[in-house]
N, C-alpha and C positions, 0 to 999 in steps of 0.2 A: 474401465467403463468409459465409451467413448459419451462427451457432452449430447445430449440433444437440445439445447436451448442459446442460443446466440450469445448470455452474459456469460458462458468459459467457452476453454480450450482446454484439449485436451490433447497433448502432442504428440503422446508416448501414451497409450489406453495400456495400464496395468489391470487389471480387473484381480488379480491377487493378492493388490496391497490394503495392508493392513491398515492402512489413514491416509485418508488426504491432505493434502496443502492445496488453501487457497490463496493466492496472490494475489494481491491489490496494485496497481503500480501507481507512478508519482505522478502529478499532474500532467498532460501533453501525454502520460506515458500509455501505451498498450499492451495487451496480453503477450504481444512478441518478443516484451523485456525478458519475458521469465522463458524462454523459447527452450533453451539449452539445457537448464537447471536439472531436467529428470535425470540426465547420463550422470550426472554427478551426486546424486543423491543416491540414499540405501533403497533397493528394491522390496521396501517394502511401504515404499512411500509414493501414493499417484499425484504428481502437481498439476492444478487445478487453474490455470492462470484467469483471473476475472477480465473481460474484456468489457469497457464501457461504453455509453450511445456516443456517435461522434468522431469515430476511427476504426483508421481499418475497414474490415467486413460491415460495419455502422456507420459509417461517414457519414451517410446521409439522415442517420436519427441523431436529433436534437439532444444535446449535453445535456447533463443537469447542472443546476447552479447551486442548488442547497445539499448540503449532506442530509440531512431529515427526511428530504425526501426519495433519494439515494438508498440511503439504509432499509429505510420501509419496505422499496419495492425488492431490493437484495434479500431481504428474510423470506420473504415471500419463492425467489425468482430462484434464489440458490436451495431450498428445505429441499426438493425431490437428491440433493446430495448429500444432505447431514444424516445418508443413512449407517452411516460407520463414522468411526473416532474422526477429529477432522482438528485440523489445527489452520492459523490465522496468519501469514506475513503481509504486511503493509509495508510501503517506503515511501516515506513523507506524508504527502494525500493520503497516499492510500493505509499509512498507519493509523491517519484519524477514522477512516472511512470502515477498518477493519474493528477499530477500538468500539466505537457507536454501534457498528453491527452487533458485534457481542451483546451489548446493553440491551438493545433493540429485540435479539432474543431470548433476554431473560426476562423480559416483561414480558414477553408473549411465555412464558414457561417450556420454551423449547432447551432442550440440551445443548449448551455453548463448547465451544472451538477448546479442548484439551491445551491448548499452548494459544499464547496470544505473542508474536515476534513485531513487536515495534520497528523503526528502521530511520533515521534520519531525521525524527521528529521529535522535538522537546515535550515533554510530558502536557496533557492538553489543558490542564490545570495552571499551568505557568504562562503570563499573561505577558504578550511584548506589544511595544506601540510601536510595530513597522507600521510604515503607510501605505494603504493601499495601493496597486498598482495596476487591475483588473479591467479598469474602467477607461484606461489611458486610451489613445488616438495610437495607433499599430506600433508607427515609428519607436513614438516613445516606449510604448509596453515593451515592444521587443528586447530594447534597449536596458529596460530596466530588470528582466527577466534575466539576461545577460549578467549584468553586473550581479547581480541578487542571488544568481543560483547557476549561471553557469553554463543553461538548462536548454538552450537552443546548438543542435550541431550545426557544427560548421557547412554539411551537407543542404542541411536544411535551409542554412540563411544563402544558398549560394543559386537556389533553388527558387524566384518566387512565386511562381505557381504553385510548388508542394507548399510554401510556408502559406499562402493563401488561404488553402485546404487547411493545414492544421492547427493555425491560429483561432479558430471557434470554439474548438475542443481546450486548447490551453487556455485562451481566457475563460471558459466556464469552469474550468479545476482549480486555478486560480481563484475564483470569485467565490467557488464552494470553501476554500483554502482559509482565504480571507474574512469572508463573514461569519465565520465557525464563530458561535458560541459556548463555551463550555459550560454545561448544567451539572452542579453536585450529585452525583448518586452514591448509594454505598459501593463498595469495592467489588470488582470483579472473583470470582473463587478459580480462574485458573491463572496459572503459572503466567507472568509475564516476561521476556525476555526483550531488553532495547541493545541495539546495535545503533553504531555509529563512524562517523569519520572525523579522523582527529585532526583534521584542516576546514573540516566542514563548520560556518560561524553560525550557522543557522538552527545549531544543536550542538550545542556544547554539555561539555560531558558531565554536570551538576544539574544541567538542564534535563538530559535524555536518564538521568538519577532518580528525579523526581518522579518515572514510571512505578517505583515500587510503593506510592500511595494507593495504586489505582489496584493494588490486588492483595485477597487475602493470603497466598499463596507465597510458593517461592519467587526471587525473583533476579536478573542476571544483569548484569551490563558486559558488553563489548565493543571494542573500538578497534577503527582498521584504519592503516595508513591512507591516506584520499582527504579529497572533498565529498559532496553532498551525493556524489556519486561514486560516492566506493564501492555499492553494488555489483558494479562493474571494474572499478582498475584492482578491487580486492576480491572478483568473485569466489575464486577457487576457496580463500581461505573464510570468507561468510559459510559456504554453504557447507564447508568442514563444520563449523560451530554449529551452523541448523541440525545439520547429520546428527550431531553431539546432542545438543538439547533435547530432539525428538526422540534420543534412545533413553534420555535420562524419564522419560513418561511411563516405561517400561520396564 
């Protein structure tokens, strides 16, 4: 099924797969993380990559800064695709982003994502006094994003016209990142799986542990050599594990 609606891509249109993946990516990050991922996954699976206001083909629509309100319009903006089985990958943001979506559809009583795939993000329940850094004067924010996550390419900083352009976009995912509050609810009922990087400090692995509160379900943990972006220096061997879990639904 190829997207008709600006929030996915659809790179590789399967129209015979059995479920979809939707992807969320990390702050700063767009739909073109997940670009490659279908060659490598089972054919029976359509990746779905979510693309946010603010980059890319959106550059010129305005970020959002709250997830609350993020989610709301995603229930909404993605439901003409929760028409078959559908499962959930976030990485970092977009693991909280994916996590609330869920919620967000089981108050509205719609049928939630079969697999919920965490990614680099400590369970949202686990409470750290980083400092903010969203808010900072460019110099500094860049600087501290850097140190902090790693998270600006070298391409980009070399660039500053492009970083110009996508500094809007990262400071509102940041600031969504940031101001997340986490509200009690009961447990989600499907399967959660968290992934992570065993250099990554941003989510350690008692941290990315405490996802199996959040579900009544079974639930996994995995860890890949890297940092916070092992997505990419461990992708080959993530999306063996996604391959895995998505068969284990079956």
């Amino acid at each position: 099924m190829k997207a008709s609606t600006p929030w996915v891509e659809c790179y590789k249109p399967n129209p015979q797969a059995r479920l979809r993946m939707f992807c969320f990516p990390y702050a700063g990050g767009a739909a073109q993380v997940f670009r490659s991922w279908q060659m490598d996954l089972p054919s029976s699976v359509e990746v779905f990559p979510v693309q946010l206001p603010g980059r890319w083909t959106r550059i010129k629509e305005r970020p959002f800064t709250k997830i609350e309100s993020l989610v709301e319009t995603l229930s909404s903006e993605l439901l003409p695709y929760f028409d078959r089985d559908y499962v959930f990958y976030g990485h970092s943001l977009g693991a909280l982003i994916s996590f609330e979506l869920a919620r967000v559809l089981r108050t509205k009583s719609r049928l939630g994502p079969r697999l919920l795939m965490v990614s680099a993000r400590r369970a949202p329940q686990v409470i750290r006094s980083d400092i903010p850094i969203y808010s900072l004067p460019d110099d500094e924010f860049i600087e501290q994003v850097i140190k902090r996550y790693a998270g600006v390419p070298k391409v980009v900083l070399e660039e500053p016209e492009l970083l110009k352009i996508l500094l809007p976009a990262l400071r509102a995912d940041l600031e969504m990142f940031e101001t997340y509050k986490y509200v009690h609810m009961p447990p989600l009922s499907c399967p959660i799986v968290a992934f992570g990087g065993k250099e990554d400090p941003n989510a350690k692995e008692e941290e990315l542990g405490r996802w199996r509160e959040q579900t009544t379900e079974w639930f996994d943990l995995k860890t890949f050599g890297g940092d916070h972006f092992f997505l990419q220096s461990s992708q080959k061997e993530l999306l063996e594990n996604i391959s895995f879990f998505i068969g284990r639904l079956y």
